[in-house]
C-alpha angles and dihedrals in degrees: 000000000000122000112231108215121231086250090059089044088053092049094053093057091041080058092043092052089049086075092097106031135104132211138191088219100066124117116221119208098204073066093076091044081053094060090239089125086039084245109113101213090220084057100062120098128162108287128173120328092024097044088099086067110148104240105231119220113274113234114221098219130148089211104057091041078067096042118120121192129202127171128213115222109292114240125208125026121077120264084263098059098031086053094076091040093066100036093053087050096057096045089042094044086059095049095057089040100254118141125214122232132197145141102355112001120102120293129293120248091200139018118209109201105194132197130194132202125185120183133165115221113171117326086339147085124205121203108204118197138202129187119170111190115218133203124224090258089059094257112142098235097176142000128204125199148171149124131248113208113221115196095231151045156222141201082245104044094218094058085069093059119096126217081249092064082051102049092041086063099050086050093049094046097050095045086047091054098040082049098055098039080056097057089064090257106123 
């Protein structure tokens, strides 16, 4: 069993408290359906690199064909690292047959807020992740959460982490949700 270290438990917290924080320096994701990265979201399909994609199984649900998603600015990681993120939501979202929301369409169903932690401990750095998924009265209804270890560092932890950490989060973030939307949840 690994040891955390008191600087990884206080991480964590530091993580936990950003719930309800906010940060300039936050990407939103909604920002590159905007145009604003000159990148339309709906545009995006998988393209080199991310075309090899596995196809999840698509869950026939009534629930999630009506589903809309919008994201809150992300807090957290730095625009390099955020840029795949978004990027990976918005092709996986469309895999499983969720639609992203966002300025003038019609309203989400439901806001993911999302917060990012990186930190380096030993030869290591851990991503650690936080969605709370949020229903259309405000109400928080779910909250999905993890890390992704990365075998290397940085003096900035978020320069150790590869577009493929990235990507596996969106993709983990996208199959939790439409889990759990599945499962008659949301």
């Amino acid at each position: 069993m690994r040891r955390k270290t008191p600087f990884a438990i206080c991480c964590l917290l530091a993580v936990a408290a950003l719930a309800g924080c906010s940060s300039t320096d936050a990407l939103d994701p909604n920002a590159v359906r905007a145009g604003r990265s000159g990148v339309p979201v709906n545009a995006l399909a998988p393209q080199e690199g991310n075309g090899n994609l596995p196809t999840p199984p698509q869950t026939a649900n009534l629930a999630q064909a009506d589903t809309r998603l919008a994201f809150a600015p992300v807090v957290g990681p730095t625009v390099a690292a955020a840029t795949p993120l978004a990027n990976r939501l918005s092709v996986r979202a469309a895999q499983r047959g969720l639609a992203i929301t966002g300025g003038g369409d019609t309203p989400a169903t439901h806001l993911l807020k999302g917060y990012f932690s990186a930190i380096s401990e030993d030869k290591e750095t851990i991503v650690i992740f936080v969605w709370d998924v949020v229903g259309p009265d405000g109400n928080r209804l779910h909250r999905i959460q993890g890390q992704e270890r990365v075998a290397s560092t940085a003096p900035d932890a978020w320069a150790a982490v590869p577009t493929a950490t990235m990507e596996t989060i969106a993709d983990r973030t996208i199959d939790e949700f439409s889990t759990w939307l599945g499962a008659g949840r949301g």
